[in-house]
C-alpha positions as CSV (number, residue, x, y, z in Angstrom):
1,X,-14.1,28.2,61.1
2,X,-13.7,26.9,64.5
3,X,-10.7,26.3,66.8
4,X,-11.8,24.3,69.7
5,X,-10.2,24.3,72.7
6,X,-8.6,20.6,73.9
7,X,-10.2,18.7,76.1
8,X,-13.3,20.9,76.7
9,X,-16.4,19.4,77.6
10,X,-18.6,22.6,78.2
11,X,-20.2,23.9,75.1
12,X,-19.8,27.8,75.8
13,X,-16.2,27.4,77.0
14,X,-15.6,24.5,73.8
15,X,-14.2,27.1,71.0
16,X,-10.9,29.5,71.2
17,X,-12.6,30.8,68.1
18,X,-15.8,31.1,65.9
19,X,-15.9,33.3,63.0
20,X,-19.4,33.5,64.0
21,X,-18.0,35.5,66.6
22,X,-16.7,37.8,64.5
23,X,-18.3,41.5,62.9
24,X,-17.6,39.9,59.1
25,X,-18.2,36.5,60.1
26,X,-18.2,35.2,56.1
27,X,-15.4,37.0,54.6
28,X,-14.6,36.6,51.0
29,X,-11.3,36.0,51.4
30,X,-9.0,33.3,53.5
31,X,-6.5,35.8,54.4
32,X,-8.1,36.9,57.7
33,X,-8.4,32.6,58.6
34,X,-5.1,32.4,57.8
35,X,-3.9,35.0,60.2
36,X,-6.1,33.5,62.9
37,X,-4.8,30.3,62.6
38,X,-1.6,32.3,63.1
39,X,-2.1,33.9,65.8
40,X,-2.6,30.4,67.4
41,X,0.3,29.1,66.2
42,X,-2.2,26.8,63.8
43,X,-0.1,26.1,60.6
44,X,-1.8,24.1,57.2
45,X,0.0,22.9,54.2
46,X,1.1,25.0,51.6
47,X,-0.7,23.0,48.7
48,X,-3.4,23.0,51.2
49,X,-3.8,26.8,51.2
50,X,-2.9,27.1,47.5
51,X,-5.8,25.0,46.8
52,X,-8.1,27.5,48.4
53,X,-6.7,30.2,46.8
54,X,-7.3,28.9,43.3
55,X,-10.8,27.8,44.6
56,X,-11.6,31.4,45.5
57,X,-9.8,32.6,42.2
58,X,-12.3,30.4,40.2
59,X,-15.0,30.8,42.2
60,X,-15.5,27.6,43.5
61,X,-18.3,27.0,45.7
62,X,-19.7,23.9,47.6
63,X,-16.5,21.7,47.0
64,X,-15.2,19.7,49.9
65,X,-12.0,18.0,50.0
66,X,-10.8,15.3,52.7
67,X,-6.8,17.1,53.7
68,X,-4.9,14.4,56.3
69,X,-1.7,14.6,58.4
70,X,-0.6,11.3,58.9
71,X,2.6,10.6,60.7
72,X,3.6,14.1,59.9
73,X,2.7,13.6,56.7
74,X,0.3,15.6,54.6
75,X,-2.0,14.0,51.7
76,X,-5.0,15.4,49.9
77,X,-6.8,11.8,50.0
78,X,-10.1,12.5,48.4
79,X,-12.4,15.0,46.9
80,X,-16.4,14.1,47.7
């Protein structure tokens, strides 16, 4: 996961965070994302999240899903 930082243009000053950064940098779990995005003040969805919880509940792997806000407005348009 990446939070990149607005209107940066230079690539090692581009990203507030990296989990690449991090010790555990794939955790099996969303939780410590979720308290990242946090921390930045970052909130998602709640069908959004609930979503990857199931997915990690069933073990989904290699699934990718297209999540939009439009006009405030949250739809799950698409799964590829």
């Amino acid at each position: 996961m990446f939070i990149e930082k607005p209107g940066s243009k230079e690539e090692e000053e581009r990203f507030l965070y990296s989990n690449l950064d991090q010790e555990d940098s794939h955790p099996k779990t969303i939780e410590g994302y979720l308290e990242v995005l946090e921390s930045f003040r970052i909130s998602l969805p709640s069908a959004m999240v609930d979503e990857a919880l199931r997915d990690g509940q069933e073990n989904c792997g290699n699934k990718f899903v297209e999540h939009q806000v439009v006009n405030g407005q949250y739809r799950r348009s698409r799964e590829i």
